[in-house]
Z-matrix of the N, CA and C atoms (Angstrom, degrees):
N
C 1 1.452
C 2 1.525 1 109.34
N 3 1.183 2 109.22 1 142.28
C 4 1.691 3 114.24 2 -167.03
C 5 1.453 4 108.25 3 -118.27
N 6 1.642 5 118.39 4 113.22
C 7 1.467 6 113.40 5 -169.21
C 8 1.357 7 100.52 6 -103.96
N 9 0.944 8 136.58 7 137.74
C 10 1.885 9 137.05 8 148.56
C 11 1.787 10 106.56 9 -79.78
N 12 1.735 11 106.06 10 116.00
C 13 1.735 12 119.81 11 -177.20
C 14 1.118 13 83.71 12 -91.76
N 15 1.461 14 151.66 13 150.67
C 16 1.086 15 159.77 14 135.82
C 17 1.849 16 125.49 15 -118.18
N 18 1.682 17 127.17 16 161.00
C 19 1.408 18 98.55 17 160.00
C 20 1.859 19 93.71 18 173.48
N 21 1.129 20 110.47 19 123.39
C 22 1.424 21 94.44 20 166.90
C 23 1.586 22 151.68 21 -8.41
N 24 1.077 23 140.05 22 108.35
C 25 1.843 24 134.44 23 -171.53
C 26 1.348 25 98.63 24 -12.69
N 27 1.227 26 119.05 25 151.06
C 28 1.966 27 115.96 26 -169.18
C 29 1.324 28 121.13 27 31.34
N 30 1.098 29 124.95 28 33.51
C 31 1.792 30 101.54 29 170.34
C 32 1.755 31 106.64 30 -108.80
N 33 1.219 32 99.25 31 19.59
C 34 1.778 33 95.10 32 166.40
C 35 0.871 34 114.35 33 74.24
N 36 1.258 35 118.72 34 33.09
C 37 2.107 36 116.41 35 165.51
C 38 1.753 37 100.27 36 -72.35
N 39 1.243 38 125.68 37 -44.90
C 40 1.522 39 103.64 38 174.92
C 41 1.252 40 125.27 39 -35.12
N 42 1.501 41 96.63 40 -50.64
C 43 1.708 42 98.63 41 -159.74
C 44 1.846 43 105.47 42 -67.68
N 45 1.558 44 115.01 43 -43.68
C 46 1.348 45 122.69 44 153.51
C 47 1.556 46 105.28 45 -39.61
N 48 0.829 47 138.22 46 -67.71
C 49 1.850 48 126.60 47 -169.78
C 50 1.301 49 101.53 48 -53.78
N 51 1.277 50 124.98 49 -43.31
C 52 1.367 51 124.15 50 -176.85
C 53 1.362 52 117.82 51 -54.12
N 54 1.471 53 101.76 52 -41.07
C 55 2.026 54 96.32 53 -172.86
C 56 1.887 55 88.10 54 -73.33
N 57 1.437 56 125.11 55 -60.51
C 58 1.157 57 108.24 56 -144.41
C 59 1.579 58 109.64 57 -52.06
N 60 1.458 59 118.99 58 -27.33
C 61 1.282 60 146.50 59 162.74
C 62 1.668 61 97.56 60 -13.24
N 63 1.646 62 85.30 61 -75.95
C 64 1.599 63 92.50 62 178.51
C 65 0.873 64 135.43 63 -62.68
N 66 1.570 65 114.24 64 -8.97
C 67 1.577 66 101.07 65 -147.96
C 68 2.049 67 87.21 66 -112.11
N 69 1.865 68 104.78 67 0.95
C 70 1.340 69 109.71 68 166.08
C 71 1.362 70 115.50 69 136.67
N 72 1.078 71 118.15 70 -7.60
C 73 1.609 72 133.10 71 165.87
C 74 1.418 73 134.52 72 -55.17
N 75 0.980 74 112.31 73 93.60
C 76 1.575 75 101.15 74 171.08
C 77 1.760 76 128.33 75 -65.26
N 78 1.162 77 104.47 76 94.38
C 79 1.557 78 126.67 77 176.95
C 80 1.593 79 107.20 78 -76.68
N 81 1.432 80 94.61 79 121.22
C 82 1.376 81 128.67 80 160.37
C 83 1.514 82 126.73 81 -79.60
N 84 0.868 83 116.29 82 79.98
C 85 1.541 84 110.63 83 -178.00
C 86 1.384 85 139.91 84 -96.59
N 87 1.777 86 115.51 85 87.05
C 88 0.995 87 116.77 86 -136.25
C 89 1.924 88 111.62 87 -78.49
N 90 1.641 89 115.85 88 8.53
C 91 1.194 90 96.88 89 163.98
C 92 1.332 91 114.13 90 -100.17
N 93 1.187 92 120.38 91 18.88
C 94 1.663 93 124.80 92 162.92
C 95 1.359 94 111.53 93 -81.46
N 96 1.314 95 97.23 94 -47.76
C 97 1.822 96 107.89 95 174.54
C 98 1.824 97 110.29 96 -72.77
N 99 1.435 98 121.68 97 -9.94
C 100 1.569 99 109.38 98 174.37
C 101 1.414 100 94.99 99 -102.21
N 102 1.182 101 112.10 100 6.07
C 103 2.237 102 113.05 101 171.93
C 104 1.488 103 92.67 102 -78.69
N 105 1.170 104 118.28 103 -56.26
C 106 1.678 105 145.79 104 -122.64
C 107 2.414 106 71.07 105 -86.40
N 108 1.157 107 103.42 106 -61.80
C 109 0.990 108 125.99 107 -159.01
C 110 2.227 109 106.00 108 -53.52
N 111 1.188 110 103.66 109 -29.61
C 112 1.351 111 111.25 110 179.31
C 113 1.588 112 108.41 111 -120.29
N 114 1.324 113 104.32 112 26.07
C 115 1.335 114 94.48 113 171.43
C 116 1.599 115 150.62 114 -71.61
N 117 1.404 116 143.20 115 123.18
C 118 1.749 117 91.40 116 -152.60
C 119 1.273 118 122.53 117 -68.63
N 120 1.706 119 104.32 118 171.35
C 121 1.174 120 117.31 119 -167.59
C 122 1.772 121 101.98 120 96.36
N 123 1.422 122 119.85 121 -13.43
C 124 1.651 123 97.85 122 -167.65
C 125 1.422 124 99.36 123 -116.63
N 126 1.590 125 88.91 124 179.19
C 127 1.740 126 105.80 125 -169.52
C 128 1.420 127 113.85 126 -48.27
N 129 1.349 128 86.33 127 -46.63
C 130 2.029 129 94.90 128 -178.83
C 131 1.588 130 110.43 129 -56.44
N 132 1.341 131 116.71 130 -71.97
C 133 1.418 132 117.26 131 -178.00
C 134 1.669 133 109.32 132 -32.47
N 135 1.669 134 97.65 133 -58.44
C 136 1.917 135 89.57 134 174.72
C 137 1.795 136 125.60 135 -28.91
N 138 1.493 137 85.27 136 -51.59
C 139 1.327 138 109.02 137 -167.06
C 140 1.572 139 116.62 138 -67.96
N 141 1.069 140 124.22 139 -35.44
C 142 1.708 141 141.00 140 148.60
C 143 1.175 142 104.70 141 -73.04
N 144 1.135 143 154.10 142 2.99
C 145 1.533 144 140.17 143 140.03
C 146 1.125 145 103.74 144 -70.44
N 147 1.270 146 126.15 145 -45.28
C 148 1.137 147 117.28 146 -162.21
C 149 1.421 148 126.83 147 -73.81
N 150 1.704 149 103.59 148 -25.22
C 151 1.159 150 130.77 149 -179.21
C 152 1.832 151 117.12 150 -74.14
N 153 1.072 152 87.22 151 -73.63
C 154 1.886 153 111.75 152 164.07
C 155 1.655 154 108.40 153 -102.66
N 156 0.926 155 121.19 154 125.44
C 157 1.560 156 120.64 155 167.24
C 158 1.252 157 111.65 156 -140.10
N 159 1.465 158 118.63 157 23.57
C 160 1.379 159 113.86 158 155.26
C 161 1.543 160 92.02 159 -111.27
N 162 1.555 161 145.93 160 26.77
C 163 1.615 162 144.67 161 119.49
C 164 1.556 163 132.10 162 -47.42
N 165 1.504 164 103.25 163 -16.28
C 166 1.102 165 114.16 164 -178.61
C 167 2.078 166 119.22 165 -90.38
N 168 1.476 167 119.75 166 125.31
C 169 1.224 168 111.16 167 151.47
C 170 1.257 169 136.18 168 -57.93
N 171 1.645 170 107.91 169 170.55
C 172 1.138 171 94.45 170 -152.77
C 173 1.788 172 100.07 171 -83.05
N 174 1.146 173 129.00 172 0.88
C 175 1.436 174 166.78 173 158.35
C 176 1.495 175 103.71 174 -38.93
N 177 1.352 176 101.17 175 -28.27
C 178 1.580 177 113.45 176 -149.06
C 179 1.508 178 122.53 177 51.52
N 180 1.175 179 118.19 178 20.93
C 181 1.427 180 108.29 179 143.44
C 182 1.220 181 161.57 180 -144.02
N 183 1.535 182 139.94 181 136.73
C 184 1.589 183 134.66 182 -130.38
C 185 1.306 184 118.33 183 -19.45
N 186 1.614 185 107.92 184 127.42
C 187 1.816 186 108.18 185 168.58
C 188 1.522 187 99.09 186 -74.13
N 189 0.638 188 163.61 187 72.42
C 190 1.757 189 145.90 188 164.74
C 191 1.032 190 112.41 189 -3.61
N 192 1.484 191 130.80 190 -58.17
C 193 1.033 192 139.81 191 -160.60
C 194 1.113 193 122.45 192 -48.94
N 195 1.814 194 92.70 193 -59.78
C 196 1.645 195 108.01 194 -176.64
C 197 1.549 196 109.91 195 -76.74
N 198 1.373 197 129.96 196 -5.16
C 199 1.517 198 128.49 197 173.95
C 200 1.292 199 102.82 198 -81.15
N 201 1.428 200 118.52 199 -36.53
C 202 1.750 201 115.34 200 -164.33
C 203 1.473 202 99.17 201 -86.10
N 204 1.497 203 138.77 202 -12.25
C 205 1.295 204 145.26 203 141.47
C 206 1.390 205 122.81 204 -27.79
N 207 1.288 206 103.74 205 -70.68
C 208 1.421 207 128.73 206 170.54
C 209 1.525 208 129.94 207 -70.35
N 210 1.061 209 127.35 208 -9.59
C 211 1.462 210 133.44 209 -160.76
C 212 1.805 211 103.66 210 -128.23
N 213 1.630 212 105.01 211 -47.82
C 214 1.334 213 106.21 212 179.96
C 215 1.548 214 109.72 213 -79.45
N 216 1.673 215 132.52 214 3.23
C 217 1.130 216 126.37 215 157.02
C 218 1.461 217 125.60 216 -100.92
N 219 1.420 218 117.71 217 13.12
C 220 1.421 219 129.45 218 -175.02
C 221 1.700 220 106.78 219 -136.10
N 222 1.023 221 104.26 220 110.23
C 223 1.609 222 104.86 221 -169.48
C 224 1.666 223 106.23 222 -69.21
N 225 1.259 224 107.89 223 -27.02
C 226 1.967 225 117.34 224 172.48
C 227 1.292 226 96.42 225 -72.76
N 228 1.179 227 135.68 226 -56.39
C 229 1.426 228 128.27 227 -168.44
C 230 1.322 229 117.01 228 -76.83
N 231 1.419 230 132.90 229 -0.25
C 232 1.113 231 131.62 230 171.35
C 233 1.479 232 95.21 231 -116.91
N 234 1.376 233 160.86 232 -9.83
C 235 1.121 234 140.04 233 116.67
C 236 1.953 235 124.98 234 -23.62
N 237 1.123 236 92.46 235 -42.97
C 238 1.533 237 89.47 236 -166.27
C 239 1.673 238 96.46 237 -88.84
N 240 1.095 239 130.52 238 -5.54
C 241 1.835 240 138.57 239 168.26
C 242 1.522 241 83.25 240 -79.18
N 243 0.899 242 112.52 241 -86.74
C 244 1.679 243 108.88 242 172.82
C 245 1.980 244 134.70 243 4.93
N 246 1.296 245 65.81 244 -64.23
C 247 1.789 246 93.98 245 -179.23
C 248 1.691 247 107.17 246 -68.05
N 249 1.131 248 121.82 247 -45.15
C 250 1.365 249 146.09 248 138.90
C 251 1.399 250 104.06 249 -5.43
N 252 1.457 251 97.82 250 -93.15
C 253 1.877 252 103.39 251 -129.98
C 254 1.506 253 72.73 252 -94.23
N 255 1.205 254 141.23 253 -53.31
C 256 1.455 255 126.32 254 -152.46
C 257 1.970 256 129.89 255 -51.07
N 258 1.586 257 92.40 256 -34.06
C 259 1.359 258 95.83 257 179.18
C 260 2.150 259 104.22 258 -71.98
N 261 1.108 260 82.05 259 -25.64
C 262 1.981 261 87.81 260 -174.98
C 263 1.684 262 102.90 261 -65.67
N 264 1.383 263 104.88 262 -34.09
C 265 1.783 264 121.17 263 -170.71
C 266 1.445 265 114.61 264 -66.98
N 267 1.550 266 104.22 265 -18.12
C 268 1.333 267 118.93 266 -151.74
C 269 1.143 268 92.76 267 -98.37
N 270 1.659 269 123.97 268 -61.64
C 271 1.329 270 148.35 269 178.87
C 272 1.369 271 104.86 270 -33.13
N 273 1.254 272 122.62 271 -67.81
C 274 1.506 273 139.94 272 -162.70
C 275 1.579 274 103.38 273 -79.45
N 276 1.685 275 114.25 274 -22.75
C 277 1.579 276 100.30 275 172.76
C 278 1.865 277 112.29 276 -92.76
N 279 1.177 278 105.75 277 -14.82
C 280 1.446 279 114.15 278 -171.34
C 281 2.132 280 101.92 279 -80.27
N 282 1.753 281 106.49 280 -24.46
C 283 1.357 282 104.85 281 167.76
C 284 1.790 283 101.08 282 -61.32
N 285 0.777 284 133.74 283 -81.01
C 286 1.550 285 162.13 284 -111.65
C 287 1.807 286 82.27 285 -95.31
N 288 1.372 287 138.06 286 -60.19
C 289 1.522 288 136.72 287 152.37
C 290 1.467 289 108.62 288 -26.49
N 291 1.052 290 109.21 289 -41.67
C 292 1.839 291 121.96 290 -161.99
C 293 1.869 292 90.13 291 -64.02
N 294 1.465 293 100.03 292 -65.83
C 295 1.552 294 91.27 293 -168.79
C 296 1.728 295 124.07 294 -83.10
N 297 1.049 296 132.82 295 3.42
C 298 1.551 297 140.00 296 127.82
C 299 1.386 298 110.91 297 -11.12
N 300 1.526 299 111.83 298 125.35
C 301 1.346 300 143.41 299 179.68
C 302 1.935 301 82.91 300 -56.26
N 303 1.576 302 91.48 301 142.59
C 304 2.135 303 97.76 302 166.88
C 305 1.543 304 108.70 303 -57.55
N 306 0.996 305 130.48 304 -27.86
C 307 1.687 306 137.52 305 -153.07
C 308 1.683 307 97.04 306 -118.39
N 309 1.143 308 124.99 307 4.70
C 310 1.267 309 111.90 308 177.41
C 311 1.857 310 121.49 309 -84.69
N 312 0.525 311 122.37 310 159.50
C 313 1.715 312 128.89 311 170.78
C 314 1.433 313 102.88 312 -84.59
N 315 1.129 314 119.25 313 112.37
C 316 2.085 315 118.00 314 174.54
C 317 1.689 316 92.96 315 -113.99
N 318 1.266 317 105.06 316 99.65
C 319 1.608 318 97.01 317 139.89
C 320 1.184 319 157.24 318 -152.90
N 321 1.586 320 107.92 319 177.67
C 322 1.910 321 89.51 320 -134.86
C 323 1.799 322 91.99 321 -106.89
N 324 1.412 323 90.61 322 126.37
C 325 1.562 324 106.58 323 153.27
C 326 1.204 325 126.69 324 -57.94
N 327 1.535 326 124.62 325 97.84
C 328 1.272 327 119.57 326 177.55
C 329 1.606 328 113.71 327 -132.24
N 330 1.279 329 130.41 328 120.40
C 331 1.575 330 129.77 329 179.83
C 332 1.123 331 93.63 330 -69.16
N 333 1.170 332 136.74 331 -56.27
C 334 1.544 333 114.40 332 -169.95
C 335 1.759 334 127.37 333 -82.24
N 336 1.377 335 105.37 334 12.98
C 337 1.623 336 105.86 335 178.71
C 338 1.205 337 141.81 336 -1.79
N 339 1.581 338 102.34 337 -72.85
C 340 1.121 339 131.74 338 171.12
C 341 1.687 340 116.83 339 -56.45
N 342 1.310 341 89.35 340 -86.34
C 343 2.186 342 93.56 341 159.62
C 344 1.501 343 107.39 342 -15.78
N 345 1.506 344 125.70 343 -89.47
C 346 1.194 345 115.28 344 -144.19
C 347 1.802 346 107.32 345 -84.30
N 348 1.267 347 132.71 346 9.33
C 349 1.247 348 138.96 347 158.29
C 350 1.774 349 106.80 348 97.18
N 351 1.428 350 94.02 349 21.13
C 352 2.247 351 98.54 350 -177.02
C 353 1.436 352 94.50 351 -79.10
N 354 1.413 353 144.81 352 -24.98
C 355 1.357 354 130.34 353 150.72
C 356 0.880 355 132.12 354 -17.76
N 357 1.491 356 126.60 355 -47.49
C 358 1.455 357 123.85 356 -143.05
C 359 1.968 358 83.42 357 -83.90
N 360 0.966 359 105.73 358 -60.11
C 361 2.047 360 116.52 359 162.25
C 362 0.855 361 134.12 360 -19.27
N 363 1.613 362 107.18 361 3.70
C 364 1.566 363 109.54 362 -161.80
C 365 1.395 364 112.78 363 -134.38
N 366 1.430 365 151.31 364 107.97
C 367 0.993 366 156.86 365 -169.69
C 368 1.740 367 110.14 366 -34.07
N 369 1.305 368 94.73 367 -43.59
C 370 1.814 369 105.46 368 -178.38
C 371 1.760 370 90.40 369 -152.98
N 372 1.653 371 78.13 370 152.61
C 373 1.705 372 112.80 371 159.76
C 374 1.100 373 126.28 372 -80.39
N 375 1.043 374 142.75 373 140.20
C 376 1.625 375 135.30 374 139.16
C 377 1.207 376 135.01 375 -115.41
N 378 1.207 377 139.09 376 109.49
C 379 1.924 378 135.92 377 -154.09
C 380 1.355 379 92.43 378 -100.84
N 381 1.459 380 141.88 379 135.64
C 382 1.382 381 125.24 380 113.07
C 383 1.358 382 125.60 381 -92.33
N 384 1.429 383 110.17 382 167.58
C 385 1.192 384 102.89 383 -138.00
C 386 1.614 385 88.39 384 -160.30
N 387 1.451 386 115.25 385 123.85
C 388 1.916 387 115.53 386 176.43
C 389 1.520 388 101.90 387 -161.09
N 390 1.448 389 110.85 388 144.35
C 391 1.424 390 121.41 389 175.95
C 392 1.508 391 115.95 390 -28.21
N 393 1.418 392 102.23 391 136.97
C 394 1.684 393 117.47 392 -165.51
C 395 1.626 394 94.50 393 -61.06
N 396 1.213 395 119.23 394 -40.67
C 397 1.522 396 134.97 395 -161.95
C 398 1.486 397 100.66 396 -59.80
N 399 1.729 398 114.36 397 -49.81
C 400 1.344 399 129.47 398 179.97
C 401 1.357 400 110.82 399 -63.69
N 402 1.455 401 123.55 400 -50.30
C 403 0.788 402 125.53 401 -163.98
C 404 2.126 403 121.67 402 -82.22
N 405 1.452 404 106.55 403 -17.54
C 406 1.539 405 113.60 404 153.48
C 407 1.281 406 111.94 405 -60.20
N 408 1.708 407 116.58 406 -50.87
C 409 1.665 408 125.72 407 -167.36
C 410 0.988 409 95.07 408 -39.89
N 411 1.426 410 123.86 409 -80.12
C 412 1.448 411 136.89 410 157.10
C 413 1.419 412 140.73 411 67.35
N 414 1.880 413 79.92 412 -119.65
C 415 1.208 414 125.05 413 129.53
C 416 2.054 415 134.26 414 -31.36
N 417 1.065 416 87.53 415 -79.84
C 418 1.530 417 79.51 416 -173.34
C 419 1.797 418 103.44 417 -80.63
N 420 1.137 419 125.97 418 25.37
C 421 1.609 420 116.27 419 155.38
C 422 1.716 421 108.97 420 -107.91
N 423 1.283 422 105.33 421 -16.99
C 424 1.366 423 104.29 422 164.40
C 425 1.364 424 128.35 423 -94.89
N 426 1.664 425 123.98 424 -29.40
C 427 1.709 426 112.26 425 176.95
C 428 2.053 427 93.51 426 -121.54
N 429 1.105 428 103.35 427 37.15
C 430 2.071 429 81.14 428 172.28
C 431 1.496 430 112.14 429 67.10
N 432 1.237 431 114.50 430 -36.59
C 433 1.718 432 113.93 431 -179.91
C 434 1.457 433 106.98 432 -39.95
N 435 1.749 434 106.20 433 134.86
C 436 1.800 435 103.00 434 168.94
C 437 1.272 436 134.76 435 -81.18
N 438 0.869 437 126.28 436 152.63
C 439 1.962 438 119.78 437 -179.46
C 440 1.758 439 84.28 438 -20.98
N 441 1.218 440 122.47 439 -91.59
C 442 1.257 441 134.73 440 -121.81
C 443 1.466 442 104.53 441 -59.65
N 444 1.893 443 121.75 442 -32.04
C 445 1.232 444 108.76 443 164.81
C 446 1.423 445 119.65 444 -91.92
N 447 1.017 446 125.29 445 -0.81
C 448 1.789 447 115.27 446 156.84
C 449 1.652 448 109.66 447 -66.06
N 450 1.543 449 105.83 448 -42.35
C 451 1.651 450 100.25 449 171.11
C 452 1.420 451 109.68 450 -37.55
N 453 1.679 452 101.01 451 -73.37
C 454 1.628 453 98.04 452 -172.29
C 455 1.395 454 130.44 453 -50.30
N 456 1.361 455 111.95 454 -17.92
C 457 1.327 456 116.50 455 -164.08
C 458 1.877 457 87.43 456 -75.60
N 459 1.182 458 109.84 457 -55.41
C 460 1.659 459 119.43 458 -172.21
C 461 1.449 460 101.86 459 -48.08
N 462 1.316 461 119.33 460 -69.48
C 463 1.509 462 108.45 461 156.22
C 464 1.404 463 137.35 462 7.88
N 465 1.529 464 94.35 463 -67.03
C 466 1.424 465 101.92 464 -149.04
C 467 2.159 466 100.49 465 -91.74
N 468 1.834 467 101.09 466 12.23
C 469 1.649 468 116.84 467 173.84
C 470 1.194 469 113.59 468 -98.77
N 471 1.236 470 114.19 469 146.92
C 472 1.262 471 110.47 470 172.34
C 473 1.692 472 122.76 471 -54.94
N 474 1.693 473 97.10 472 152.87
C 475 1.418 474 92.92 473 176.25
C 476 1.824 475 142.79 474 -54.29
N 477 0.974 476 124.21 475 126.62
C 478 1.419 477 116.32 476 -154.67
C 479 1.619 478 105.46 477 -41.82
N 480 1.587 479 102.81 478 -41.09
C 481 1.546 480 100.94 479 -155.43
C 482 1.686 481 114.51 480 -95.53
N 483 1.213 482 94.46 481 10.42
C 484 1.808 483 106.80 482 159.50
C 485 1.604 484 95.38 483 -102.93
N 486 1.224 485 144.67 484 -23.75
C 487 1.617 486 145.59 485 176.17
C 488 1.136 487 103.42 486 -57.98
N 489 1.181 488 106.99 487 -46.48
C 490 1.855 489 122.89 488 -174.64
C 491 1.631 490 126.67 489 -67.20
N 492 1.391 491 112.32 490 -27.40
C 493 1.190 492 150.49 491 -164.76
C 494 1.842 493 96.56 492 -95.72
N 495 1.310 494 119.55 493 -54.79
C 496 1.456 495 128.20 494 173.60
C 497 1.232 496 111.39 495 -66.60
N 498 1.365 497 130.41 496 -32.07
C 499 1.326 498 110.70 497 -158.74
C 500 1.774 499 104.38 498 -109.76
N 501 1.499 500 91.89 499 166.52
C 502 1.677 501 102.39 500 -159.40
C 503 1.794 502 92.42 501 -94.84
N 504 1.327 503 138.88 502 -15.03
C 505 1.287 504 121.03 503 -161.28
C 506 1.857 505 84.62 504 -151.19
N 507 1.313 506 134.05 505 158.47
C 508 1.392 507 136.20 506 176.24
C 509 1.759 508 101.25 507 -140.97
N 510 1.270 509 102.87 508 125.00
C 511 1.310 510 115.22 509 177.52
C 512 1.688 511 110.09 510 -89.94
N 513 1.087 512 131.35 511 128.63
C 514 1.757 513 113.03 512 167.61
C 515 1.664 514 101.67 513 -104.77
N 516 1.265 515 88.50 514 135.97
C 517 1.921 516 98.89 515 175.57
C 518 1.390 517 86.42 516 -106.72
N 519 1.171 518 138.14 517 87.27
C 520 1.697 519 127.22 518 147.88
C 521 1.638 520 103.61 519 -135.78
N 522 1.448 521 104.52 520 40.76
C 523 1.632 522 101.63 521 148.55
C 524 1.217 523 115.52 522 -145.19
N 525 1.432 524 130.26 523 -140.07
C 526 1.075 525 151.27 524 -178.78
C 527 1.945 526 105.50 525 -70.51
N 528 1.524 527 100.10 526 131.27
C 529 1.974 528 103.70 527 166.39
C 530 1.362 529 94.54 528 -22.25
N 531 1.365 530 113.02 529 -82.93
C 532 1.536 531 132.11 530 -167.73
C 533 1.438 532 103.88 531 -27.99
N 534 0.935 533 135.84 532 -56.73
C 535 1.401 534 138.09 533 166.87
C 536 1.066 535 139.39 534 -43.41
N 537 1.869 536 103.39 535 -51.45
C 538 1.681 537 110.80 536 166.90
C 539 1.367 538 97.54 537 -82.47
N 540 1.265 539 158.85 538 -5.79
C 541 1.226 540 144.03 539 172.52
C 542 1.798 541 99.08 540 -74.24
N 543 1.443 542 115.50 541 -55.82
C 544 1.493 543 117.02 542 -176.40
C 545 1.832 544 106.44 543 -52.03
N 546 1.027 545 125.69 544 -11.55
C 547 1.635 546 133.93 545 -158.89
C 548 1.705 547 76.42 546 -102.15
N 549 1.210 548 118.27 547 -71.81
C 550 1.527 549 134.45 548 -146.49
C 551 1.577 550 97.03 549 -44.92
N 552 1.467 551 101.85 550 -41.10
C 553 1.604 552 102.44 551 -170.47
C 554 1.461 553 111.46 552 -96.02
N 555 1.153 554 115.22 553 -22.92
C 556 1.696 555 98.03 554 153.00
C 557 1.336 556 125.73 555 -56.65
N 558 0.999 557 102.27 556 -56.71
C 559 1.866 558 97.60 557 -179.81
C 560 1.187 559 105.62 558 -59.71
N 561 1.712 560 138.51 559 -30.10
C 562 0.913 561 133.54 560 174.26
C 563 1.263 562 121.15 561 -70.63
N 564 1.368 563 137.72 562 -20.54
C 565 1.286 564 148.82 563 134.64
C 566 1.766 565 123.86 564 -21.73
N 567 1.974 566 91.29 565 -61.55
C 568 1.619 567 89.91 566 -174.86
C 569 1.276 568 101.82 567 -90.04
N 570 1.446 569 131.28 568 20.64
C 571 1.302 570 121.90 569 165.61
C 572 1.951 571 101.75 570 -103.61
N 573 1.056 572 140.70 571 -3.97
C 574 1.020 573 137.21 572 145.87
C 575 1.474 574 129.79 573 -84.61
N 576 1.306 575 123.35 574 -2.67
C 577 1.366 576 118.60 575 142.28
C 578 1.191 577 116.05 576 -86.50
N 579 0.887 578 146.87 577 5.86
C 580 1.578 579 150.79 578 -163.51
C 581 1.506 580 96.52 579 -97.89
N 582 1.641 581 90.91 580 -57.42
C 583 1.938 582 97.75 581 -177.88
C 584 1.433 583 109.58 582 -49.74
N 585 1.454 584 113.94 583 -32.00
C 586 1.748 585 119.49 584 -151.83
C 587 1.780 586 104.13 585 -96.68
N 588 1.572 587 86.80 586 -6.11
C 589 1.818 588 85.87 587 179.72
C 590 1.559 589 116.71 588 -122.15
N 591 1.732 590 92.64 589 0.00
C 592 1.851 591 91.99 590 167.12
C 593 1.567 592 111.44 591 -64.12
């Protein structure tokens, strides 16, 4: 059974992938696989050199920084990053799906779910979902990012209340770990009868 985890910048879909993780899931996590995907030496990185090559260290390899500069303020240029890394994201998650037990639960962590249309692919949804306010705090106490580019980054996601509307199960992160873990595994529950009654 194939789930799509999804959820706004900070709203705690990791920590959700993590329990289902545990609780037996094989999690896909597709910004490991868009790391994995521009790494040097690979197609992608070529391909963003080629594109942007003042993104590149002097190391030769990806600044992040300076791409998410550039890309998250140009809605064409972060389409065409898009166009990029996603088919490579896909490739490398559709191996790793491939070797999954038949009866297993695979699912794939993706921030952009919804956006790029890997939903429709997916047996079930899952949204989390926590105050915009919470979810900047977040953010910039964990990577340095400033209000103003976590704004944009939120921006540049789909709207919560079409997110809400897509997805088959809604997690709320507005308490305690302990809490979204107790949430994480319920839904993770009725997503294992689901598997057992397709």
């Amino acid at each position: 059974m194939r789930v799509g985890l999804t959820g706004g910048i900070g709203a705690g879909k990791s920590a959700v992938a993590q329990t289902f993780a545990e609780l037996g899931a094989l999690v896909i996590d597709a910004d490991e696989l868009a790391r994995l995907a521009v790494a040097p030496g690979s197609e992608g990185l070529a391909a963003l050199a080629a594109r942007w090559p003042q993104v590149l260290r002097a190391d030769g390899a990806l600044d992040r920084a300076a791409l998410a500069a550039r890309v998250f303020a140009d809605a064409r240029e972060l389409s065409e990053l898009n166009a990029i890394v996603h088919p490579l994201v896909r490739r490398l998650s559709e191996e790793r799906e491939s070797a999954a037990a038949p009866d297993r639960i695979v699912v794939h962590e993706v921030p952009l779910l919804f956006e790029t249309g890997l939903y429709r692919s997916c047996q079930a949804n899952v949204l989390v979902v926590a105050p915009l306010e919470t979810r900047i705090g977040r953010v910039v106490a964990r990577s340095g990012l400033g209000r103003a580019e976590v704004e944009r980054r939120a921006r540049a996601q789909i709207e919560p209340a079409r997110a809400r509307e897509l997805a088959d199960y809604l997690i709320e992160n507005d308490g305690t770990l302990a809490e979204l873990r107790e949430r994480a595994a319920a839904v993770y529950r009725a997503l294992e009868t689901r598997a057992e009654t397709r």
